[in-house]
Jmol script that loads the backbone (N, CA, C; Angstrom):
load data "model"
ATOM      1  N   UNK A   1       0.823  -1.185   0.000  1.00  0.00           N
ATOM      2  CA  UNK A   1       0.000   0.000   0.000  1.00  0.00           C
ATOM      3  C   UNK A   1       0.870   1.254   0.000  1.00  0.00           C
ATOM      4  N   UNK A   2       1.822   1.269   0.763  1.00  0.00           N
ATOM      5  CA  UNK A   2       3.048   1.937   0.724  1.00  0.00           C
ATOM      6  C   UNK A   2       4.022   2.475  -0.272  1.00  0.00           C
ATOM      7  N   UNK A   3       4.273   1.600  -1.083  1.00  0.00           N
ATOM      8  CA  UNK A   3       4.549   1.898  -2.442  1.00  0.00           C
ATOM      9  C   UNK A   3       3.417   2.141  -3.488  1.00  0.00           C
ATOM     10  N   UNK A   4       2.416   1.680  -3.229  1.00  0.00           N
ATOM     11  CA  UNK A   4       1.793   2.449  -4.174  1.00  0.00           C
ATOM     12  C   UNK A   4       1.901   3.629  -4.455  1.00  0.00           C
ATOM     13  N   UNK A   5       1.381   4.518  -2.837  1.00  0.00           N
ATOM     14  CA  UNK A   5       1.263   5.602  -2.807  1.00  0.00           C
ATOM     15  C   UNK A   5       1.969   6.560  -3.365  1.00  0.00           C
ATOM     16  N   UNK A   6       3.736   5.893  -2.366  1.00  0.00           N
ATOM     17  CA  UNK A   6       4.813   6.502  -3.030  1.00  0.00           C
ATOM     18  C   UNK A   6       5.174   6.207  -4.652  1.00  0.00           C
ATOM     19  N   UNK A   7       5.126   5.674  -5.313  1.00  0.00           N
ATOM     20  CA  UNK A   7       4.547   5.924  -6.549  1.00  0.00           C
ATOM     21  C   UNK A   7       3.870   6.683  -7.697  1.00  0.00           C
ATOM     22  N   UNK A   8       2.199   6.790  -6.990  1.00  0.00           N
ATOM     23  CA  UNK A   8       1.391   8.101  -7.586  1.00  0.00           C
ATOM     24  C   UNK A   8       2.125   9.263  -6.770  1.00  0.00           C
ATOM     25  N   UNK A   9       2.928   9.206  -5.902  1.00  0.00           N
ATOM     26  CA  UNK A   9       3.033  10.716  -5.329  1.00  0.00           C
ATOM     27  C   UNK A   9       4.172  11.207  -6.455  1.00  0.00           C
ATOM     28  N   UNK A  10       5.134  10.389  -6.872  1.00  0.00           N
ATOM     29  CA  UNK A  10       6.396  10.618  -8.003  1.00  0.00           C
ATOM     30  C   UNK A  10       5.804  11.116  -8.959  1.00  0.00           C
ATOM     31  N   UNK A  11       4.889  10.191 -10.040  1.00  0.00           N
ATOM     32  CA  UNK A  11       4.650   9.892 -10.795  1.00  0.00           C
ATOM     33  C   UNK A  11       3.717  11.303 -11.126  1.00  0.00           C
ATOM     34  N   UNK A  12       2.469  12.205  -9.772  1.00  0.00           N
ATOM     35  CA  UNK A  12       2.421  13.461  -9.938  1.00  0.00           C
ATOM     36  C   UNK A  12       2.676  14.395  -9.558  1.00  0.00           C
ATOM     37  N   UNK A  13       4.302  14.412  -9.107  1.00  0.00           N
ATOM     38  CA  UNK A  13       5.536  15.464  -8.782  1.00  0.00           C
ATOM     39  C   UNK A  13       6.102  15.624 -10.054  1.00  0.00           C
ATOM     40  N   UNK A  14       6.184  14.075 -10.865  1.00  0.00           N
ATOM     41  CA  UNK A  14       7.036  14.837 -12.074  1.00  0.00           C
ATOM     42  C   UNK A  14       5.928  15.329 -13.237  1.00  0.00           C
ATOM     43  N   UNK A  15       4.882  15.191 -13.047  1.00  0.00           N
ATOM     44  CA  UNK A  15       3.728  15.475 -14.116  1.00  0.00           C
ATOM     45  C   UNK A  15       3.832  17.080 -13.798  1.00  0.00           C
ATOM     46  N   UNK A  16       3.850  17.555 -12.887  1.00  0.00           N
ATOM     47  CA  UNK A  16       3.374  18.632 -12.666  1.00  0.00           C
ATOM     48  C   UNK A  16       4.629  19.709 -12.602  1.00  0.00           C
ATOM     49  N   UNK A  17       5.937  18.883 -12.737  1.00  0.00           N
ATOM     50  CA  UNK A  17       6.850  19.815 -13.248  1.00  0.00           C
ATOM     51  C   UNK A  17       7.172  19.822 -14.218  1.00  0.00           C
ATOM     52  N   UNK A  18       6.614  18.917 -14.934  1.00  0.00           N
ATOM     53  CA  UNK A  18       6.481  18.509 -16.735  1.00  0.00           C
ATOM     54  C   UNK A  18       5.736  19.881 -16.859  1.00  0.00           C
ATOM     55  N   UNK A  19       4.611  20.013 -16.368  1.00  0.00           N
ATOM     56  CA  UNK A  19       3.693  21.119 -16.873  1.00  0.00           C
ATOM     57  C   UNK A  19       4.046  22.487 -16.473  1.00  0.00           C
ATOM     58  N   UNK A  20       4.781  22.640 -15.484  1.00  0.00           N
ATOM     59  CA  UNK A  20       4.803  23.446 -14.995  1.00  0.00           C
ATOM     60  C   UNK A  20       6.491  24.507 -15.470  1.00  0.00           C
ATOM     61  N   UNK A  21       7.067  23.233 -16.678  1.00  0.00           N
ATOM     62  CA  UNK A  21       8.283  23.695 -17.542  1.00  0.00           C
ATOM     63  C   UNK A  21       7.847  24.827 -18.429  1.00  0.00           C
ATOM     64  N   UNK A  22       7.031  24.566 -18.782  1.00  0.00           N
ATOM     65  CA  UNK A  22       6.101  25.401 -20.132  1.00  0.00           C
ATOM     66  C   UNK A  22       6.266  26.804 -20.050  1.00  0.00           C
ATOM     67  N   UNK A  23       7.012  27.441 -21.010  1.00  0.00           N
ATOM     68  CA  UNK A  23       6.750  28.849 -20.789  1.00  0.00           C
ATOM     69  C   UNK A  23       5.210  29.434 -20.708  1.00  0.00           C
ATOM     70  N   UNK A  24       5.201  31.064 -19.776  1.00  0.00           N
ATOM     71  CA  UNK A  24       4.149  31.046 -19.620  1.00  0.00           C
ATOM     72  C   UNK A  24       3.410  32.084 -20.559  1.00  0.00           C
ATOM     73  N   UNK A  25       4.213  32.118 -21.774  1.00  0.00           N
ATOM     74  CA  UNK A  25       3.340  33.064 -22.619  1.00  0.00           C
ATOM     75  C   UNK A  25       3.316  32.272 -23.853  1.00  0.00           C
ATOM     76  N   UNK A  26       2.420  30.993 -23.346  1.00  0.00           N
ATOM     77  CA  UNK A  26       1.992  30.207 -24.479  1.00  0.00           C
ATOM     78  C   UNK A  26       0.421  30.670 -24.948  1.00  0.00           C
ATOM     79  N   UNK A  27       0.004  31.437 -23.911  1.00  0.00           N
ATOM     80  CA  UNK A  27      -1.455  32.022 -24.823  1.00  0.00           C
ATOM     81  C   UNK A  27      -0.635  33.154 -25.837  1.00  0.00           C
ATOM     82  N   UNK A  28      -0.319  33.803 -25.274  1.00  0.00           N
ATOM     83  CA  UNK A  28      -0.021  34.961 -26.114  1.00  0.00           C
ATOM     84  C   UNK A  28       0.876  34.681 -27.117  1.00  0.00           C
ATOM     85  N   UNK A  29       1.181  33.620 -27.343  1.00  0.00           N
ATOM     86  CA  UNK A  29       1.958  33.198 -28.547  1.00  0.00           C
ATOM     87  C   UNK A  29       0.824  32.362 -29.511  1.00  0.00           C
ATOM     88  N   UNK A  30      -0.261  32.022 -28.931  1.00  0.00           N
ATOM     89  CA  UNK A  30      -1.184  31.439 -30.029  1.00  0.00           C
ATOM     90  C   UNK A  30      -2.233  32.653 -30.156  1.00  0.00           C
ATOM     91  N   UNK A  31      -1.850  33.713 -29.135  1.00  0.00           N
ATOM     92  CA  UNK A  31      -3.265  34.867 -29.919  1.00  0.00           C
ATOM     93  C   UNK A  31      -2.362  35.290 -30.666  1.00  0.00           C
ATOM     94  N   UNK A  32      -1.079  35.488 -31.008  1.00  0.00           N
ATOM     95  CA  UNK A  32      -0.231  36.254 -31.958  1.00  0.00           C
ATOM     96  C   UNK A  32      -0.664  35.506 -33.121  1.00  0.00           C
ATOM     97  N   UNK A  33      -0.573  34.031 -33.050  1.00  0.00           N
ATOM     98  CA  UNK A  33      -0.939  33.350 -34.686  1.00  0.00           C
ATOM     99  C   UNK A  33      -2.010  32.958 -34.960  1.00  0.00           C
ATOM    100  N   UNK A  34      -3.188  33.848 -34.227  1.00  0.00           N
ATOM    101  CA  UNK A  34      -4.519  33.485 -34.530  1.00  0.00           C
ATOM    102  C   UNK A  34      -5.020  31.886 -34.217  1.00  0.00           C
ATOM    103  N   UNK A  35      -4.033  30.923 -33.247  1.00  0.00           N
ATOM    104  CA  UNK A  35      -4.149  29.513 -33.255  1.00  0.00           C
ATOM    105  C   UNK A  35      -5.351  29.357 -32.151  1.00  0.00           C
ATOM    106  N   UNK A  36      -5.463  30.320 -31.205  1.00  0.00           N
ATOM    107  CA  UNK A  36      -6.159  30.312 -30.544  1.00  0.00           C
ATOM    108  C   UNK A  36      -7.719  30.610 -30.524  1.00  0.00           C
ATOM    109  N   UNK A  37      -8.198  30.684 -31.492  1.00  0.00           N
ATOM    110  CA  UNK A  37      -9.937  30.488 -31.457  1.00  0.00           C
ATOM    111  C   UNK A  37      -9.584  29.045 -32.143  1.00  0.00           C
ATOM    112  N   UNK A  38      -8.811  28.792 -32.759  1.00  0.00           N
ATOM    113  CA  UNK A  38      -9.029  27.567 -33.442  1.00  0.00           C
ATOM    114  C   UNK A  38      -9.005  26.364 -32.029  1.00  0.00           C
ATOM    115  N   UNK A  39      -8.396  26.766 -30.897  1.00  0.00           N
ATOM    116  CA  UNK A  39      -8.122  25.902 -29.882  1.00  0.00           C
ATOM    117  C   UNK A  39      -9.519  25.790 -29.069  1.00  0.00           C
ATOM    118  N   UNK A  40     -10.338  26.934 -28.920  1.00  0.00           N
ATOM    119  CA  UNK A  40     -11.832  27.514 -28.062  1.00  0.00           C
ATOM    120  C   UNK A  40     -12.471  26.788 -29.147  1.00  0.00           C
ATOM    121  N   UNK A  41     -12.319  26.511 -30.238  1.00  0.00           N
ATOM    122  CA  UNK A  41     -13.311  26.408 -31.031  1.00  0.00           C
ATOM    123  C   UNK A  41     -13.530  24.634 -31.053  1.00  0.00           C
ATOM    124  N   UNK A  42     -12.404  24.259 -31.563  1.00  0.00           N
ATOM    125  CA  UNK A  42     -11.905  22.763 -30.936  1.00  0.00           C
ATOM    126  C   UNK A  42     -12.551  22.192 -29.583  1.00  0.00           C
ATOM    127  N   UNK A  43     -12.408  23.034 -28.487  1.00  0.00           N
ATOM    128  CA  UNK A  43     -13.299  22.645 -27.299  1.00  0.00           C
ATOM    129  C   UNK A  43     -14.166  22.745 -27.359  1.00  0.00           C
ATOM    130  N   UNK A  44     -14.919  23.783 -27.436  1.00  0.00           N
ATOM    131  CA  UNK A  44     -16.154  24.142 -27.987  1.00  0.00           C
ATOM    132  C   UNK A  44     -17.400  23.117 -28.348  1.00  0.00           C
ATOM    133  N   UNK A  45     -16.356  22.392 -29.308  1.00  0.00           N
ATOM    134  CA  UNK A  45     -17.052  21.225 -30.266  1.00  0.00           C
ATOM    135  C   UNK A  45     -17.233  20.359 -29.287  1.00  0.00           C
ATOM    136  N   UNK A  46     -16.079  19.672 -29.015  1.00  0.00           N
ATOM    137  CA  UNK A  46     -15.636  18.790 -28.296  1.00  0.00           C
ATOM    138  C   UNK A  46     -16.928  18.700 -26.599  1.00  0.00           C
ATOM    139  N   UNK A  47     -16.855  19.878 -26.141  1.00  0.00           N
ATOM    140  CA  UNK A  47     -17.896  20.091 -25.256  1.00  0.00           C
ATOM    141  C   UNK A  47     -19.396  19.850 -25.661  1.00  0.00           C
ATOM    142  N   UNK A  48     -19.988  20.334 -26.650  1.00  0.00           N
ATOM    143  CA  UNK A  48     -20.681  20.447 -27.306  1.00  0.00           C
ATOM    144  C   UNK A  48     -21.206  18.695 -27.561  1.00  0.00           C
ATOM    145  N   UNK A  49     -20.344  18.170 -28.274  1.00  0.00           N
ATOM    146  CA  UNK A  49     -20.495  16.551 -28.427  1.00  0.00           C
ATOM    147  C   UNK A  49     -20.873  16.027 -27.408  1.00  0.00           C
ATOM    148  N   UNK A  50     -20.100  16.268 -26.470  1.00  0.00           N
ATOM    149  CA  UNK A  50     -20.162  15.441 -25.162  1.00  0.00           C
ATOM    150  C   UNK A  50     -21.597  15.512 -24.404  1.00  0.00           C
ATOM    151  N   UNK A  51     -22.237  17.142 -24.331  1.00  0.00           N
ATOM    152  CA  UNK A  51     -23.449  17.264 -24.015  1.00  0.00           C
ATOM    153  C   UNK A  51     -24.479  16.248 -24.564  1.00  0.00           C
ATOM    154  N   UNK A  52     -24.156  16.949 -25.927  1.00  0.00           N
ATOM    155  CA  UNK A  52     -25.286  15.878 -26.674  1.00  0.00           C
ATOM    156  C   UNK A  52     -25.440  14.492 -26.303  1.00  0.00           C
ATOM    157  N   UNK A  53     -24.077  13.670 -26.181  1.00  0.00           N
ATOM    158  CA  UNK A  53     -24.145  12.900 -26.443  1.00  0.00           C
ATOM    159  C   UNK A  53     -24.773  11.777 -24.610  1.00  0.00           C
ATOM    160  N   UNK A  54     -24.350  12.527 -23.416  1.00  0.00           N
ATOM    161  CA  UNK A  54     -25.055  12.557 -22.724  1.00  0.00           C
ATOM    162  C   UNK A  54     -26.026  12.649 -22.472  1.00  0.00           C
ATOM    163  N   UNK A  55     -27.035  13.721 -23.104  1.00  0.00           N
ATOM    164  CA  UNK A  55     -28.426  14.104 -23.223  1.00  0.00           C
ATOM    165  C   UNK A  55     -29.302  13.245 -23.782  1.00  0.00           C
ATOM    166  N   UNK A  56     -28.520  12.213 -25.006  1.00  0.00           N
ATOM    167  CA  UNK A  56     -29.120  11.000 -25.458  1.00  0.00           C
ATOM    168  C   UNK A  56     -29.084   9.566 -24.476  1.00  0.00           C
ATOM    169  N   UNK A  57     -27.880   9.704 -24.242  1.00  0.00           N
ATOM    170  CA  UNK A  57     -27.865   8.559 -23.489  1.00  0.00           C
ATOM    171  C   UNK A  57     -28.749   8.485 -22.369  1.00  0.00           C
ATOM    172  N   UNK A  58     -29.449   9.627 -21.671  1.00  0.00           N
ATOM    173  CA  UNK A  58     -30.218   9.807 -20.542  1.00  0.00           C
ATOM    174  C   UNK A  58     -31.652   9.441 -21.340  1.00  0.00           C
ATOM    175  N   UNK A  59     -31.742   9.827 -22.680  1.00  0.00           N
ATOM    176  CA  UNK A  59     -33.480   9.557 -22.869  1.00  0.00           C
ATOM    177  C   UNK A  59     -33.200   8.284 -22.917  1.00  0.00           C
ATOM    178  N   UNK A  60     -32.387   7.441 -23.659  1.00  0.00           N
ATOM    179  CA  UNK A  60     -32.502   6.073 -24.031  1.00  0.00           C
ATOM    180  C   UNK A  60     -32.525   4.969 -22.297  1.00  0.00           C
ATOM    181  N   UNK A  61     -31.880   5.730 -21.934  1.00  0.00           N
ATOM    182  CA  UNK A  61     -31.433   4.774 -20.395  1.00  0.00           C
ATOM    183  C   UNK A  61     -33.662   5.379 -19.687  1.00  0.00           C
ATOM    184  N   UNK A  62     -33.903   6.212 -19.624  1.00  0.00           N
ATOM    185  CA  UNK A  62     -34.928   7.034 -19.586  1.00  0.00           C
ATOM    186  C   UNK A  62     -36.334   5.833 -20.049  1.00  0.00           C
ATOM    187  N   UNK A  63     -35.933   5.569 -21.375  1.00  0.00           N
ATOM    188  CA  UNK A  63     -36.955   4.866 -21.894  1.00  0.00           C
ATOM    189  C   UNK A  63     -36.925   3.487 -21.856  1.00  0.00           C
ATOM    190  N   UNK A  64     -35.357   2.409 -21.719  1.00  0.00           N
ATOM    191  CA  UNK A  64     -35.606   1.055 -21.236  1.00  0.00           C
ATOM    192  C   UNK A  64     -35.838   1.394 -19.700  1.00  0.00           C
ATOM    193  N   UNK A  65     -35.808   2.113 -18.794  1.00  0.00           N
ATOM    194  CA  UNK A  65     -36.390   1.926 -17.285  1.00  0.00           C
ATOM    195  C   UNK A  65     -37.936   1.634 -17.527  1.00  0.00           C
ATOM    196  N   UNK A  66     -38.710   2.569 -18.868  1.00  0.00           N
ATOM    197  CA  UNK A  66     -39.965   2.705 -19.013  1.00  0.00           C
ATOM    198  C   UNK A  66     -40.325   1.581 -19.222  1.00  0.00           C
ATOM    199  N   UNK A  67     -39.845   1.020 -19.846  1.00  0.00           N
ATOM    200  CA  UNK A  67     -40.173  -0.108 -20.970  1.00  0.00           C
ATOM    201  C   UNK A  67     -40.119  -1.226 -20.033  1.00  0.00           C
ATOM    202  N   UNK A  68     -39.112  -1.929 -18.883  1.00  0.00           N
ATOM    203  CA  UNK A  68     -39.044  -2.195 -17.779  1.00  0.00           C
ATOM    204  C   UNK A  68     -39.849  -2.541 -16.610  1.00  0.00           C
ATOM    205  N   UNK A  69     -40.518  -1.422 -16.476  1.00  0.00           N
ATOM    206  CA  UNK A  69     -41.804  -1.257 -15.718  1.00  0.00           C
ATOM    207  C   UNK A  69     -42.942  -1.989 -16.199  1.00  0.00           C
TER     208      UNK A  69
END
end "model"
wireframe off; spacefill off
backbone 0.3
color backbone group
């Protein structure tokens, strides 16, 4: 149990100095090349899908409970 822990504790010490290498004017280097609506827009979608695709899965799960009964 012990090593596990110590493990995930490494494993997100070095994740987070992985991330935390990154210079920090990586927005302002994608609003300079216009990359950045393309990135909002990308999520956007991506968010967007996911709703939907939740919102279906709730009628269908919705309607075998019905059907069930």
């Amino acid at each position: 149990m012990y090593t596990k822990n110590a493990i995930l504790i490494l494993l997100f010490a070095s994740v987070s100095k992985t991330l935390s290498a990154q210079p920090a004017d990586v927005a302002s280097q994608l609003m300079e090349s216009n990359k950045l609506y393309a990135v909002i827009a990308v999520f956007a979608v991506i968010l967007v899908g996911l709703f939907v695709f939740l919102f279906y899965l709730e009628q269908r799960i919705r309607k075998l409970e019905q059907d069930n009964q």
